[in-house]
C-alpha positions, -999 to 999 in steps of 0.1 A, spaced: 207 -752 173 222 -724 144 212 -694 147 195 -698 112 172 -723 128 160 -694 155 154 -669 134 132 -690 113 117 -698 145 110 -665 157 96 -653 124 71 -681 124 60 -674 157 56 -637 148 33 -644 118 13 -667 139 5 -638 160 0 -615 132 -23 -639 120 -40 -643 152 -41 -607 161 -56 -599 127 -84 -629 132 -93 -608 164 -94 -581 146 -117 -587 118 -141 -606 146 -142 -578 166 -151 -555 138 -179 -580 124 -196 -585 159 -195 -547 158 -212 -543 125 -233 -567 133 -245 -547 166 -244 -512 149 -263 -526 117 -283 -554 127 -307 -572 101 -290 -549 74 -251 -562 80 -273 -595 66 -286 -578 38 -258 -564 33 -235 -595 28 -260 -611 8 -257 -586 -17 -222 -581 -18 -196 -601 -35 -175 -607 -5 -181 -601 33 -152 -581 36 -169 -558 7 -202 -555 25 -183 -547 56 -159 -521 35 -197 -509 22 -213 -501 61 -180 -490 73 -182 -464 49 -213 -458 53 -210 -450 90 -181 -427 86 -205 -409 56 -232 -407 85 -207 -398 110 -201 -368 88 -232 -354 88 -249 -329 110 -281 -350 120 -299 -336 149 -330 -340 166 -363 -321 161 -371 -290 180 -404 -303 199 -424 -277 178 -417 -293 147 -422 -327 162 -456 -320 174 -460 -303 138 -453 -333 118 -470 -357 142 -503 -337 131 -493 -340 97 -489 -375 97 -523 -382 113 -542 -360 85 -521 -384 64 -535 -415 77 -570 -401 78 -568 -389 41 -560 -431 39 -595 -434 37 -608 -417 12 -575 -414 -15 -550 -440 -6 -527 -432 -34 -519 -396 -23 -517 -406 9 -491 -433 1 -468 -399 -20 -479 -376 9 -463 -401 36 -434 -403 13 -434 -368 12 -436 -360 48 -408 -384 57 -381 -366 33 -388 -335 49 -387 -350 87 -356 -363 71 -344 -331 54 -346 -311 91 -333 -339 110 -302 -335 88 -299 -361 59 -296 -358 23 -325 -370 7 -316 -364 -30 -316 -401 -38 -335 -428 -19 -308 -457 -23 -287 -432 -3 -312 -421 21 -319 -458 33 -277 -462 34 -276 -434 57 -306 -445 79 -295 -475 84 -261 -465 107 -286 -451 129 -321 -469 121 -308 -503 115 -338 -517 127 -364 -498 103 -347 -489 74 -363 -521 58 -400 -512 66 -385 -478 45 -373 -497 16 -404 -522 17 -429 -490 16 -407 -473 -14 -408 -501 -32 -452 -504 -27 -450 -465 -32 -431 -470 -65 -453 -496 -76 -484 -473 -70 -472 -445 -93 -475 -473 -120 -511 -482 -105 -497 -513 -101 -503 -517 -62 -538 -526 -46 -555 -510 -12 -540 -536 11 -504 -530 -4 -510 -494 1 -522 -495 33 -489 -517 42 -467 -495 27 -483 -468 50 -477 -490 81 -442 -496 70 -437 -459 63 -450 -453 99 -424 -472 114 -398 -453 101 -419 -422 106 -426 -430 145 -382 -436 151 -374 -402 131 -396 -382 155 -377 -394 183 -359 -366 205 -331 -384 208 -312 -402 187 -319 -436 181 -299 -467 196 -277 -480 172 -282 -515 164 -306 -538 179 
């Protein structure tokens, strides 16, 4: 055989191995996003273009969280806003509506100490959900109610969903330690 004939033979072996060494690659890295993010590596595919954007999307977003300096709460401040959050549910009762902005409230500043930006909400849920993948949706679903209620456009039984969902979130960003990643 000419020597031509191996080269050509050679190279096509190599890029077969490339090939299957980049397959490996990019499966490994999903099945990792998909651990790390959970039901949001869904959510985020189905809003993105292309998978590979939506992945491009979460890996950044976990090198932006990697970045910051979020810590636990001091068991002071835990115990503090766990009594703030039950004067929140009991006020529930009698006004809804500030309850609803006050649980909102109370959440950005858990948030604030723990560590996290909270200028903008699109970019609070991002960076919750590298380390709150599980919850961040009960966030976005109890913005959204607390949204519609600044418009009076949300009834008791939304409301007092939105509280629930805002709980959820509440009850994992109390926790001394961090959070699992993933499911």
């Amino acid at each position: 055989m000419p020597t031509w004939a191996w080269i050509l033979i050679a190279a096509g072996g190599l890029l077969v191995l490339a090939a299957l060494a980049y397959g490996t690659f990019g499966m490994r890295r999903r099945k990792d996003l998909q651990e790390t993010f959970g039901p949001e590596y869904d959510r985020a595919v189905s809003e993105a273009p292309t998978r590979r954007e939506a992945e491009s999307e979460l890996l950044d977003r976990r090198k932006r969280h990697d970045e910051l300096d979020v810590r636990p709460l001091s068991p002071a401040a835990r115990d503090g806003y766990a009594r703030e959050w039950e004067k929140t549910q009991a006020r529930f009762v009698d006004d809804p509506q500030t309850a609803i902005h006050d649980a909102d409230d109370l959440i950005q500043r858990v948030m604030r100490e723990r560590g996290y930006p909270v200028e903008d909400f699109e970019q609070r849920a991002a960076d919750l959900s590298v380390e709150h993948a599980d919850v961040v949706e009960h966030y976005r679903a109890g913005h959204s109610i607390a949204r519609r209620n600044v418009h009076g456009d949300a009834d008791t039984e939304e409301l007092r969903q939105a509280l629930r969902h805002y709980r959820a979130l509440f009850e994992e960003l109390l926790e001394s330690e961090p959070a699992e990643t993933g499911r």
